[in-house]
C-alpha positions in Angstrom: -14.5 -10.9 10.8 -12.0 -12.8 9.6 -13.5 -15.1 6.4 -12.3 -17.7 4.4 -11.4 -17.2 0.8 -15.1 -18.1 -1.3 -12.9 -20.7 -3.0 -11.2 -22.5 -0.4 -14.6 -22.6 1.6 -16.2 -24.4 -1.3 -18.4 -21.2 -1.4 -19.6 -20.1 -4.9 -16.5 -18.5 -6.7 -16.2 -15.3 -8.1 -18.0 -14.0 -11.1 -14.4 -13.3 -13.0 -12.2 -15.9 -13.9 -9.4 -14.6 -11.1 -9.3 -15.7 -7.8 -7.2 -13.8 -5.2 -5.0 -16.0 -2.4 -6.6 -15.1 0.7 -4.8 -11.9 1.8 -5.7 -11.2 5.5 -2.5 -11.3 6.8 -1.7 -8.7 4.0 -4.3 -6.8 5.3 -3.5 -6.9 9.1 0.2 -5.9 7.6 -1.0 -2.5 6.1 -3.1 -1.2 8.8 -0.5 -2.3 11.2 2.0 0.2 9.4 -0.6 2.4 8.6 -0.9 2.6 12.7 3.0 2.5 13.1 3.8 5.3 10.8 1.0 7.7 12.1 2.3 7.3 15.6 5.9 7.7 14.3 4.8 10.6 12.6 3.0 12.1 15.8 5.6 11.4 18.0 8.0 13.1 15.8 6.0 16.2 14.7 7.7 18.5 16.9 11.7 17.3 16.1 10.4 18.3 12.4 11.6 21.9 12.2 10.7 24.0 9.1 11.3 22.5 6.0 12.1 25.4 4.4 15.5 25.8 6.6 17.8 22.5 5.0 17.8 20.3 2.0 17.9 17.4 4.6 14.4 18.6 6.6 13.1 19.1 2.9 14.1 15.6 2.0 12.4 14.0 5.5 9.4 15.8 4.5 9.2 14.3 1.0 10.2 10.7 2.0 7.8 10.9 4.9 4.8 12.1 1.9 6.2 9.2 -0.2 5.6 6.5 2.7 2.1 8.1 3.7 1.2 7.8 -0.3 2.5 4.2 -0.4 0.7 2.8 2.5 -2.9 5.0 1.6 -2.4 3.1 -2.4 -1.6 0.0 -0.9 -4.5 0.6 2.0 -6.9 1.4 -0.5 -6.1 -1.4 -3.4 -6.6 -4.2 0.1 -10.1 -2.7 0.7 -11.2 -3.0 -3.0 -10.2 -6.6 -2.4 -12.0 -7.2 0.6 -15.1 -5.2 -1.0 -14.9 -8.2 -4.0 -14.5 -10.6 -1.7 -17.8 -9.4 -0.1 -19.7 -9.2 -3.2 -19.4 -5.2 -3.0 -18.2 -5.0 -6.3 -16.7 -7.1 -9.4 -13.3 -6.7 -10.5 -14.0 -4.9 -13.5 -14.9 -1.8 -11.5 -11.9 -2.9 -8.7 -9.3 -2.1 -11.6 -8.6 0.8 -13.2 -6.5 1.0 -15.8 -5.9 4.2 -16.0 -4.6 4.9 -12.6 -2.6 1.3 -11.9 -0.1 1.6 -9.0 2.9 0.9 -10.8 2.0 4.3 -12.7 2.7 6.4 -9.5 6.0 7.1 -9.7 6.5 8.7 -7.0 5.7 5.6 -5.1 7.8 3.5 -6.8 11.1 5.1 -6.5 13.1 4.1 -4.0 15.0 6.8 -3.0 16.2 5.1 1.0 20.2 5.2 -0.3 20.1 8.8 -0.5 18.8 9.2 3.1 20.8 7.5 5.7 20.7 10.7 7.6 17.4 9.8 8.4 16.7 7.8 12.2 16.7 4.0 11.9 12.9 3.9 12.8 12.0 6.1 9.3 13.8 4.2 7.3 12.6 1.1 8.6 8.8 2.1 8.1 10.1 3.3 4.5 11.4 -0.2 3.6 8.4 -1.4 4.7 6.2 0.8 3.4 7.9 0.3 0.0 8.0 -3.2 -0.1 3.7 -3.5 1.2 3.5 -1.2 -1.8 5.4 -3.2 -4.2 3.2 -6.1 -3.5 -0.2 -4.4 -3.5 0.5 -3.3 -6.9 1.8 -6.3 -8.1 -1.4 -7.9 -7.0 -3.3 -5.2 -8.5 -1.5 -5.9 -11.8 -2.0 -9.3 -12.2 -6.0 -8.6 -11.7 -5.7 -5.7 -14.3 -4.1 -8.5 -16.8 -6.8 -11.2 -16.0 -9.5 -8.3 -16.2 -8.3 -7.1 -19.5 -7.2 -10.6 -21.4 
């Protein structure tokens, strides 16, 4: 179900005064990783180990929690989109200000320098885990801004 953008189509535009670029590819993006990193993360349940037993199984366990975070935010911001762009919701109740992605720490931090220990594959779904969720919350900022001006 792959629409056009309300105002590219010509369709009536939004009731706000912000328009998002159509995002789909975005969208494919994050559920793409979302589907990469779960079957990382299957496939690698078992090499996991206890992560009580070494700082560096503690620190795969904590970057591995960061990613999941990341791509859920970012997962979750795209589908308020797509619910605005259905005429679900406004964006006054898409944004809240109180909760903003660039607030989550945790998510921000960018901690891949301390873990080249970690396989190639991790840190690759890190990077681009990091960098979807870098985007979706810049997006999510700019709509906050518009919202609140």
């Amino acid at each position: 179900m792959d629409q056009e953008h309300p105002a590219a189509s010509g369709q009536a535009s939004y009731k706000s005064n912000f328009a998002v670029v159509h995002f789909s590819r975005t969208y494919d993006e994050a559920f793409t990783l979302l589907v990469e990193a779960r079957n990382y993360l299957s496939a690698h349940r078992k090499n996991r180990g206890k992560p009580g037993r070494s700082i560096d199984a503690m620190t795969q366990c904590l970057e591995e929690m960061r990613m999941t975070t990341r791509l859920i935010r970012a997962m979750g911001w795209l589908l308020t989109v797509r619910a605005v762009e259905a005429g679900e919701i406004d964006w006054g109740e898409a944004v809240d200000t109180d909760n903003l992605m660039t607030d989550l720490r945790v998510c921000i931090d960018d901690q891949r320098a301390q873990c080249a220990f970690l396989s190639p594959e991790l840190l690759d779904l890190m990077e681009r885990a990091h960098g979807l969720y870098m985007r979706a919350a810049r997006m999510e900022l700019q709509v906050a801004a518009r919202c609140n001006a």
